[in-house]
NUMARPA-247398 format. One record per residue: residue number from 1; x, y, z of N, C-alpha, C in turn; residue in three letters. Coordinates in Angstrom, 1 decimal. Layout:
% residues N
[NUM [X Y Z] [X Y Z] [X Y Z] ala] ...
***
This chain:
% residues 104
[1 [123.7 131.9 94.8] [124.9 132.4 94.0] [124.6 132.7 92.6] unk] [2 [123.7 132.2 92.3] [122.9 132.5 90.6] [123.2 134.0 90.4] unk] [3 [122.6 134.5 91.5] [122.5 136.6 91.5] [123.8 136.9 91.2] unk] [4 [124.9 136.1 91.6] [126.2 136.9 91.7] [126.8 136.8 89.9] unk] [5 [126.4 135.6 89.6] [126.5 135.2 88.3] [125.7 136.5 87.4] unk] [6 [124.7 136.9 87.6] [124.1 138.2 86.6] [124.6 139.3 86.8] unk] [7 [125.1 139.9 88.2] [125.4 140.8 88.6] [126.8 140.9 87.4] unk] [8 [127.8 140.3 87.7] [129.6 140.2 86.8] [128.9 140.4 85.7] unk] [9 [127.7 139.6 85.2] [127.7 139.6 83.5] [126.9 141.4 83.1] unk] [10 [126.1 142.0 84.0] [125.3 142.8 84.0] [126.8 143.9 84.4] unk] [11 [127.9 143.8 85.2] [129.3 144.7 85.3] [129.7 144.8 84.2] unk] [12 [130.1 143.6 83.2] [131.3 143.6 82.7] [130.2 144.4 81.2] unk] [13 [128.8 144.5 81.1] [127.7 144.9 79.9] [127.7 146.4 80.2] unk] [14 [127.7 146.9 81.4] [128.2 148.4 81.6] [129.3 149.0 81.5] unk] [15 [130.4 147.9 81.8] [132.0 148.2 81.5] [132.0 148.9 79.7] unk] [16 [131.5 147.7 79.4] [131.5 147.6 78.0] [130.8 148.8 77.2] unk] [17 [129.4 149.4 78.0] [128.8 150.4 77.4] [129.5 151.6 77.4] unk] [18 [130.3 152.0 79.1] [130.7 153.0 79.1] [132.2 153.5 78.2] unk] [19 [132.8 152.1 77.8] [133.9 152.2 77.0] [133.2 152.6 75.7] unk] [20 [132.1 152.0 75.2] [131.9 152.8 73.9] [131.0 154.2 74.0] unk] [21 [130.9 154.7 74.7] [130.5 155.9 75.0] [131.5 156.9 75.4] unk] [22 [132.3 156.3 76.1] [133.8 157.3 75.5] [134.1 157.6 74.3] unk] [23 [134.6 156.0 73.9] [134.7 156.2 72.1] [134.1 156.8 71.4] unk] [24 [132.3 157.0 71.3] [132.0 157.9 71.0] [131.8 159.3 71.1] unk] [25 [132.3 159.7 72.4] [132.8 160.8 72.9] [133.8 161.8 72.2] unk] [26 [134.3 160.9 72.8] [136.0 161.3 71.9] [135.7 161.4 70.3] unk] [27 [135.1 160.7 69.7] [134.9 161.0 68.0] [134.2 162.3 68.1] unk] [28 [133.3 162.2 68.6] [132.3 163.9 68.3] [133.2 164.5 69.1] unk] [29 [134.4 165.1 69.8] [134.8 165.9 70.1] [135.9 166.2 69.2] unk] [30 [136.4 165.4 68.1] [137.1 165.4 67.3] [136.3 165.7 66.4] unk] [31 [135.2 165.9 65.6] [134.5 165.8 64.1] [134.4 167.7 64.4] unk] [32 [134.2 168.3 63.0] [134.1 169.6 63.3] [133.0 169.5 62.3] unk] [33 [132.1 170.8 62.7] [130.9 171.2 62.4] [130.5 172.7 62.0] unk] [34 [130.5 173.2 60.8] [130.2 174.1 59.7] [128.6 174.9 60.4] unk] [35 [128.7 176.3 60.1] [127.7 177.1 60.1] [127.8 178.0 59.1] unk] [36 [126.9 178.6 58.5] [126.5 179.6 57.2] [126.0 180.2 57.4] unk] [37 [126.2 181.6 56.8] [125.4 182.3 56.9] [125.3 183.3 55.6] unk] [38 [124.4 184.1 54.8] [124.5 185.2 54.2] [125.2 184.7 53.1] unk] [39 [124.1 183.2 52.8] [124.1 182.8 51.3] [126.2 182.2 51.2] unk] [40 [126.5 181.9 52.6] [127.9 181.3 52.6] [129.3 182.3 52.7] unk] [41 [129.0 183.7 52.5] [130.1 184.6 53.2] [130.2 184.1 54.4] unk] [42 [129.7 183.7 55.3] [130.0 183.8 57.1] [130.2 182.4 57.1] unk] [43 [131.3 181.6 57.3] [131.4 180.6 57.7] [132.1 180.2 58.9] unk] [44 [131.5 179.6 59.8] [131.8 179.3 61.2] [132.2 178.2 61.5] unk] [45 [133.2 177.3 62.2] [133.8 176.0 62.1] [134.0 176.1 63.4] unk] [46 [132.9 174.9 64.2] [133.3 174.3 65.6] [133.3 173.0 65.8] unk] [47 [134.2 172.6 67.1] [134.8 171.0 67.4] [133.2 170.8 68.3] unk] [48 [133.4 169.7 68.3] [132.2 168.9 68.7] [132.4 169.1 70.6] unk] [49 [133.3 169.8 70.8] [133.5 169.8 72.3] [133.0 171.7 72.1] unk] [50 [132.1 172.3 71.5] [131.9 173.4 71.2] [132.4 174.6 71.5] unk] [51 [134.1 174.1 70.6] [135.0 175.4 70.9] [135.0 175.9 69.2] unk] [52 [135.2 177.5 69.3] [135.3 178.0 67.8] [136.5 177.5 67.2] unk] [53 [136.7 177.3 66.2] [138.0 176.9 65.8] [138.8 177.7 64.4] unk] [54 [137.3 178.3 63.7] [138.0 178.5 62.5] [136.7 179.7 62.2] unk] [55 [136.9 180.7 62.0] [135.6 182.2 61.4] [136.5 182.4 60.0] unk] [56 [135.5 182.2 59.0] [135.8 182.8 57.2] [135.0 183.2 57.1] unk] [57 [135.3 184.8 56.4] [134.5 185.8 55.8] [134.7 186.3 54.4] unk] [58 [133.8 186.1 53.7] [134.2 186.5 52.7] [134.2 188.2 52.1] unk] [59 [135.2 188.7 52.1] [135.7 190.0 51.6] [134.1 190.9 50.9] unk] [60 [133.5 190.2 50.7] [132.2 191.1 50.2] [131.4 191.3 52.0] unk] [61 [131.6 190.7 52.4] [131.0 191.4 53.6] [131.5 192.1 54.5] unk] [62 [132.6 192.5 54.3] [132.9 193.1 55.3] [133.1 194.8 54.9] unk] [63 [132.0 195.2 55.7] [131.7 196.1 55.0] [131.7 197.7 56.6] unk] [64 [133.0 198.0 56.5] [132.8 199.5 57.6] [131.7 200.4 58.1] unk] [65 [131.0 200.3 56.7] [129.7 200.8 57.8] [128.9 199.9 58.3] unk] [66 [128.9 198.8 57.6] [127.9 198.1 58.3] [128.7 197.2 59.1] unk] [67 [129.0 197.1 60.1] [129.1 195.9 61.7] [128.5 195.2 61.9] unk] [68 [127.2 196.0 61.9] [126.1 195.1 62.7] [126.0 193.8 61.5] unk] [69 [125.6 194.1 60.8] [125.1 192.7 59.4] [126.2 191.9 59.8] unk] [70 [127.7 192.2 59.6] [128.8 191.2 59.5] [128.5 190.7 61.1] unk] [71 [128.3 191.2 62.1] [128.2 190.8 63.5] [127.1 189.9 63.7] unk] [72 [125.8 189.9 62.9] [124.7 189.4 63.3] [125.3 188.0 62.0] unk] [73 [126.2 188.4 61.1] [125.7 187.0 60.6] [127.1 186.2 61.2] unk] [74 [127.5 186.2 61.9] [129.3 185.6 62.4] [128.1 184.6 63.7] unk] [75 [127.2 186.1 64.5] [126.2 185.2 65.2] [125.1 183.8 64.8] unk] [76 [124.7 184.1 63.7] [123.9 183.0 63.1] [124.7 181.7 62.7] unk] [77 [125.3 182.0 61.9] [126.6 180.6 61.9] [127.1 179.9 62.5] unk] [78 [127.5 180.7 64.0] [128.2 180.3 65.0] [126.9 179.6 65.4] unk] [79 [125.7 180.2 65.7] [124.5 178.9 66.1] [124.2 178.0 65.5] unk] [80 [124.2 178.1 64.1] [123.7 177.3 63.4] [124.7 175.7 63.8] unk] [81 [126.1 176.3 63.6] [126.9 175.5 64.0] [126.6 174.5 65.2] unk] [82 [126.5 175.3 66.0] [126.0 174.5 67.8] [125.5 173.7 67.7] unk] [83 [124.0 173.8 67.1] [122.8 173.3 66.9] [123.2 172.1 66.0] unk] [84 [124.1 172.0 64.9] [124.9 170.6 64.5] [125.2 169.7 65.8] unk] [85 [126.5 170.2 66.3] [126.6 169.7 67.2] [126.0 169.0 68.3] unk] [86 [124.8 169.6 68.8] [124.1 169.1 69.5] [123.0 168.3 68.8] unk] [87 [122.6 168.5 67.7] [121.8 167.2 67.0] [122.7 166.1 66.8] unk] [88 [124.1 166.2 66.3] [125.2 165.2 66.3] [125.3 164.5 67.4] unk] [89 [125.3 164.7 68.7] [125.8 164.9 70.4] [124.2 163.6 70.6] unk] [90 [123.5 164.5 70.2] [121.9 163.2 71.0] [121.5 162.5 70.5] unk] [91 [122.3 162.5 68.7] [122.1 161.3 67.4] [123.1 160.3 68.4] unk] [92 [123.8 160.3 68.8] [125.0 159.2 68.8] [125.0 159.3 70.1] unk] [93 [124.7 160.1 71.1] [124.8 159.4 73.0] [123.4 159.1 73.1] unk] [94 [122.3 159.1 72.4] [121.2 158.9 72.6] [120.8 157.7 72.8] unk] [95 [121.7 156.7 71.2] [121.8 155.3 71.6] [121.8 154.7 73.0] unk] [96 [122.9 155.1 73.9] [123.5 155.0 75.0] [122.6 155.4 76.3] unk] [97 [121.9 156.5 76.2] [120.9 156.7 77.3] [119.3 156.3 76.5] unk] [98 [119.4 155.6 75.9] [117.5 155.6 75.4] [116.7 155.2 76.5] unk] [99 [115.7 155.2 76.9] [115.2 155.1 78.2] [115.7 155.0 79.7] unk] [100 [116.9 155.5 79.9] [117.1 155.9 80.9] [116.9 157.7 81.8] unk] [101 [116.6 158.0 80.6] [116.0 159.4 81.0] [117.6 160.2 82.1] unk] [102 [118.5 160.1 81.3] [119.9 160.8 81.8] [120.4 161.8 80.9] unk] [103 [121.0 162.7 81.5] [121.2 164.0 80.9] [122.8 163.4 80.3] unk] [104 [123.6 164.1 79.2] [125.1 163.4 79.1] [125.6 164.8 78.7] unk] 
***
């Protein structure tokens, strides 16, 4: 009966991880995350659940003949942004999977 004794205490240690892995869930899908571009005209704002939420441009870029520059830098921001996110995302669930080699 010893085994059954580790097993509840080894449940209630997963119970407990998976509740704060939510918690931390739920925070990074709440925190929002900034992308730049073009010296700070192109600013891109996404939720940690990697939806867009907010594009600011600033009036010197936007420029009718040129598209492509305002289009390519709306692109770089919006990455740059991601790539927050996902360094945010494996800083804080990484705790949670460290040697278990799981994808989250």
């Amino acid at each position: 009966m010893r085994g059954m004794g580790n097993m509840q205490g080894m449940m209630k240690k997963m119970q407990k991880m998976q509740k704060e892995m939510m918690e931390a869930q739920e925070a990074l899908n709440a925190e929002q995350f900034e992308g730049v571009a073009g010296g700070g005209m192109v600013k891109v704002i996404v939720t940690g659940q990697r939806e867009v939420v907010e594009v600011n441009l600033d009036s010197s870029v936007v420029d009718p003949d040129d598209i492509e520059m305002l289009q390519d830098l709306i692109v770089v921001a919006t990455n740059e942004a991601l790539k927050k996110v996902d360094e945010k995302t494996n800083a804080t669930m990484g705790k949670f999977t460290q040697g278990m080699n799981l994808p989250f």
